[in-house]
N, C-alpha and C positions, 0 to 999 in steps of 0.2 A: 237194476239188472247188472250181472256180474259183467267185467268185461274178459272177451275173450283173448287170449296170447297173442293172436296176431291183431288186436289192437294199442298194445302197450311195447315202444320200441325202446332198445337199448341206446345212448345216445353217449359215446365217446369220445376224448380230446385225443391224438397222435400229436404226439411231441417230438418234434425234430433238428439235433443241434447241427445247423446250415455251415457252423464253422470246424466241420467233423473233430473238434477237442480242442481246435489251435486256441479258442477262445478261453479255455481256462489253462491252458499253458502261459499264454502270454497276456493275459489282462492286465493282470498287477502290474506286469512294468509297463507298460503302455499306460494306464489309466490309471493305476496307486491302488485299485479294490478288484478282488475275486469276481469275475463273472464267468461263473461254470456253464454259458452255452448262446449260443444267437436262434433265438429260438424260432423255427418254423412251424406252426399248427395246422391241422385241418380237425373238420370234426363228421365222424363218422355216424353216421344214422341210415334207419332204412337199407342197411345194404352196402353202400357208398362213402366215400370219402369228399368233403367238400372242402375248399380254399380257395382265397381269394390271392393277385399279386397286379401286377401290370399287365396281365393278358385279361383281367375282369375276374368273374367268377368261374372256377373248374369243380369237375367231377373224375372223379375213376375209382376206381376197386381200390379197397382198405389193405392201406400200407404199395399203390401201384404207383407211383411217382416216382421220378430216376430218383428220388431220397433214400429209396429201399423202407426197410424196415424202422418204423420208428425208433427212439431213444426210449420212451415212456409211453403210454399208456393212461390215463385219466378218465376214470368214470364218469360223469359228469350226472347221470341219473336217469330214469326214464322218462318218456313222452308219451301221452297218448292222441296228439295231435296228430292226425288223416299224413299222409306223404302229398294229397292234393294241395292241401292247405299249406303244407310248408312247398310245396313247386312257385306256388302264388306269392308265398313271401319272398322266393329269393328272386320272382323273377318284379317284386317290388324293388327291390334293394339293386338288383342290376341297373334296374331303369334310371336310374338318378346315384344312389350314394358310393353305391360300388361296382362303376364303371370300371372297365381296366385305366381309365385318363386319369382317374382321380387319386389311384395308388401314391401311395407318399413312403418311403420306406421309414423311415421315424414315425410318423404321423397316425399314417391310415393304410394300416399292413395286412399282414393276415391273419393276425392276433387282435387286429381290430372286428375283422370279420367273423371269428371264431367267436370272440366274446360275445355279437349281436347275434350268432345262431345259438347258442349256450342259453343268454337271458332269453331266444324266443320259446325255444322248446322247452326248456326243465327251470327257469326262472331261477337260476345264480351263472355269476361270472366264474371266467375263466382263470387257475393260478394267477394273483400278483403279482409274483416276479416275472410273471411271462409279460403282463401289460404293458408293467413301469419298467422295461426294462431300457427303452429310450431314452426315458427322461434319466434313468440311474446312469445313465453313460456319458449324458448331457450336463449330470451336475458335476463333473468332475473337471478338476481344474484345465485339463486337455481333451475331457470327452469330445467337446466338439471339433477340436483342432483334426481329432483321428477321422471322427466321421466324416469330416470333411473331404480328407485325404482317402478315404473306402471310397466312397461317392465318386472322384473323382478317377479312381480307377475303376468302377466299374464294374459290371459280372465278366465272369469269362463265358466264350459261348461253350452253351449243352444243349439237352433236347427235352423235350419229353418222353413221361413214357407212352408208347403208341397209343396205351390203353384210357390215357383220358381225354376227356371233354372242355371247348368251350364256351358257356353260355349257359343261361339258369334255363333256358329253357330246353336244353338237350339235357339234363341233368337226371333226368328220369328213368333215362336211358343210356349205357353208353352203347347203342348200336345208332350212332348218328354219323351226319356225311362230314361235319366239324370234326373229328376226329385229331387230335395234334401230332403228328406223327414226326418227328428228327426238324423242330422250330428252332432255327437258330436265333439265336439273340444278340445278332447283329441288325435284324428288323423288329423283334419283340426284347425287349427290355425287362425281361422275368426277374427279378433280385430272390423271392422267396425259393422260388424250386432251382436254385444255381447250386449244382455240382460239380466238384473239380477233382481230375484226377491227379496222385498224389505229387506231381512232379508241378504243376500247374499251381494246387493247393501252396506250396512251397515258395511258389516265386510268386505269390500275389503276396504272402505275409513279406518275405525280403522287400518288395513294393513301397508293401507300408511301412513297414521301419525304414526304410532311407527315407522314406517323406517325412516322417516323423522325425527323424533324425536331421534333416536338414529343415525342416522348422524350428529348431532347437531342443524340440520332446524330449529326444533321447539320445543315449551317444552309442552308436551300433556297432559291430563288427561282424563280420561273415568268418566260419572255422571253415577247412578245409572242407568239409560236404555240403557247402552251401548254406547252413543251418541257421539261421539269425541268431547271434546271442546279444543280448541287452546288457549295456553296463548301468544299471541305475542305483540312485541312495535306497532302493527297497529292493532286498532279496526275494528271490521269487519264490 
């Protein structure tokens, strides 16, 4: 029996650089190698936008997260798995692996969750460079020193956008009473969906370079606009 259009869904990756460009301006000298982006995913099916962070698993309308509009776009292939079927799997995956408690921003992210909805629906993983990009940060002679110094400063607070959801099982719908409307994360502790406006953006990198700088990383200076410039043995 053939199948019908409205059984076969489109099933895409949103690709979102969380360090709006600063990360490939300033990798190299922080870290000695090129990383063109800190990467945030959700993967779109049925309609929807799905991710996971430290609030558990969300839903809302493709490309509706204060991220705006993706960087990229990612096919990932078709499903013809039911939308009940996949309701049941995320709200498997809630119940134990991807709780909001268990988020790990290295570890167990929302590239970790993307990857598990990618192999459930169209059976391949998500870009590499998006996985490994932890570890690729980690094997570098100061990756950890940095992340450590990220870590401990922290998101800056933002919000949600009105329009999405918490919970696998509102996810069906965003007409629910969960709604995340102006969540500051001074109570929820969101790292993926963190956006900063560009004055904010600015002084969270100066942040990091003096911590970096007074761990010995790098040797910093501020120009008169506030701007971090890096003096290191690798041009940028």
């Amino acid at each position: 029996m053939a199948l019908r259009p409205d059984d076969v869904h489109l099933v895409q990756l949103y690709i979102y650089d969380i360090s709006k460009g600063m990360s490939k301006i300033l990798s190299r000298a922080l870290i000695g190698k090129q990383v063109d982006g800190i990467w945030h995913t959700g993967v779109v099916v049925y309609g929807r936008e799905y991710f996971f962070g430290a609030h558990g698993i969300s839903t809302c309308d493709p490309g509706g997260t204060i991220l705006g509009e993706p960087n990229e776009i990612e096919i990932l292939g078709e499903t013809q798995i039911p939308q009940d079927v996949f309701q049941e799997f995320l709200t498997e995956l809630e119940s134990e692996r991807f709780r909001g408690s268990k988020y790990h921003l290295l570890h167990h992210n929302c590239n970790t969750f993307s990857n598990e909805l990618s192999e459930f629906l169209v059976g391949v993983s998500i870009p590499a460079h998006i996985i490994d990009l932890p570890q690729e940060i980690l094997s570098t002679p100061i990756g950890a020193t940095i992340v450590s110094l990220v870590e401990r400063i922290g998101p800056v607070p933002t919000s949600f956008h009105p329009g999405c959801t918490v919970g696998a099982s509102s996810s069906a719908s965003p007409q629910v009473e969960n709604t995340v409307s102006n969540v500051s994360l001074d109570s929820v502790a969101v790292r993926d969906t963190t956006v900063v406006t560009k004055d904010e953006e600015q002084q969270r990198v100066v942040s990091v370079v003096e911590g970096a700088a007074s761990a010995g990383v790098v040797e910093e200076s501020v120009d008169v606009a506030g701007k971090p410039k890096l003096e290191t043995d690798n041009p940028w």
